[in-house]
Every structure is written in C-alpha cells, then in structure tokens.
C-alpha positions as CSV (number, residue, x, y, z in Angstrom):
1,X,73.8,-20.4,-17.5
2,X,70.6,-20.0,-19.0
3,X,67.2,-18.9,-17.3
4,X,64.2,-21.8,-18.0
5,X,61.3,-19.7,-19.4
6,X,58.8,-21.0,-16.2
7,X,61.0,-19.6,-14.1
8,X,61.4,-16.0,-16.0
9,X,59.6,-13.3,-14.7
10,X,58.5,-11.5,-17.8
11,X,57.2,-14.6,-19.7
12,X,53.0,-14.8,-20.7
13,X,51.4,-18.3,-20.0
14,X,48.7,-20.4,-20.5
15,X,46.6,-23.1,-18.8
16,X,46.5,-26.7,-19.7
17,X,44.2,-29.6,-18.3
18,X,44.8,-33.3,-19.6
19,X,42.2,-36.1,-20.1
20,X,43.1,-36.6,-16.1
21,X,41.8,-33.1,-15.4
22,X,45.0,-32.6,-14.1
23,X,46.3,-29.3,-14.6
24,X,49.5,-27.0,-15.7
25,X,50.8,-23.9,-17.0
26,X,52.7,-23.7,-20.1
27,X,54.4,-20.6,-21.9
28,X,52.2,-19.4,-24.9
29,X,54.8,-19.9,-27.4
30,X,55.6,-23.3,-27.0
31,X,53.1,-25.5,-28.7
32,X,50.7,-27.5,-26.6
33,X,52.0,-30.8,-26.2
34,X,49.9,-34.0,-27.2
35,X,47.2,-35.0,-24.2
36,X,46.6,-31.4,-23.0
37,X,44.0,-28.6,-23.6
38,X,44.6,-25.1,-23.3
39,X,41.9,-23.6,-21.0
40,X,39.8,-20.8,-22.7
41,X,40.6,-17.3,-22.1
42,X,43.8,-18.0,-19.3
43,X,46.6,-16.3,-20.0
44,X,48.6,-14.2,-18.6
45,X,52.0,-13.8,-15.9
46,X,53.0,-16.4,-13.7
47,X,50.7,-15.3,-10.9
48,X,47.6,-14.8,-12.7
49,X,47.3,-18.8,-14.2
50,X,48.5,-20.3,-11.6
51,X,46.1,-18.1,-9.2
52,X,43.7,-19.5,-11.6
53,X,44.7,-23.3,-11.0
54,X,45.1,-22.9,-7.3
55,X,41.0,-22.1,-7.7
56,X,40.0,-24.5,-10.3
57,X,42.0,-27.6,-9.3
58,X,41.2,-28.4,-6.0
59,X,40.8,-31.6,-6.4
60,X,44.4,-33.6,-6.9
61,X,43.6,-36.7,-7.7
62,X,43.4,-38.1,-11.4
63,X,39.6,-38.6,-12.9
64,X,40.1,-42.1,-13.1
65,X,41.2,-42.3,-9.4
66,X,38.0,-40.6,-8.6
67,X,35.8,-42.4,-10.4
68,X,36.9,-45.4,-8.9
69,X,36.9,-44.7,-5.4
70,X,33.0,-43.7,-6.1
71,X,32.6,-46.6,-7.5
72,X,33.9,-48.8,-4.7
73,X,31.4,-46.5,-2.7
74,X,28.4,-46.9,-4.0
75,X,29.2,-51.0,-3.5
C-alpha cells in the first residue's frame, strides 16, 4: 500500500489560495492546479504551511459569502 505524499513526513510544501481566498497546502512538485495561487515565499514541512494557514486564514467562509452578508448589512 502506498503512502499519499500529504501524509509523508519528509515531503516540502507549498501554500495555495483560490479566487475564494480559500486556502491549501500542496506538495512543491506537483504543479499548481488551475484556480489556485501559490503564496510567496511558503514553503516548507508539513507543520511550517499549515502553521502558516492556521494564522492567515481565519476567516472560513468564501469571499463571495462574505461580501454578501455585508451587503445584506449595510441594507
């Protein structure tokens, strides 16, 4: 049975964010898949991105979710 490489411990990864400022980590061999951004300078084990997107995404709703509800606010 083979190991997935998000669950290996040795692998290096990187930080994506979509159009939904939703965020992920991907391994930093695979190519970035269509919709997503890598984050600037994030990369590194398991631990340090997702340290990194426990601290930067702390919001978990989409974008467009949020816009909205401010919008039905300011009504």
């Amino acid at each position: 049975m083979s190991t997935s490489c998000f669950d290996r411990e040795d692998e290096t990864f990187i930080v994506l964010f979509n159009h939904e400022e939703q965020y992920s980590i991907w391994p930093h061999w695979k190519a970035v898949p269509a919709g997503w951004t890598a984050v600037d300078g994030i990369k590194g084990d398991k631990k340090t991105v997702t340290d990194y997107v426990e601290k930067t995404w702390t919001d978990m709703r989409p974008k467009s979710l949020r816009e909205w509800m401010e919008q039905q606010a300011a009504r």
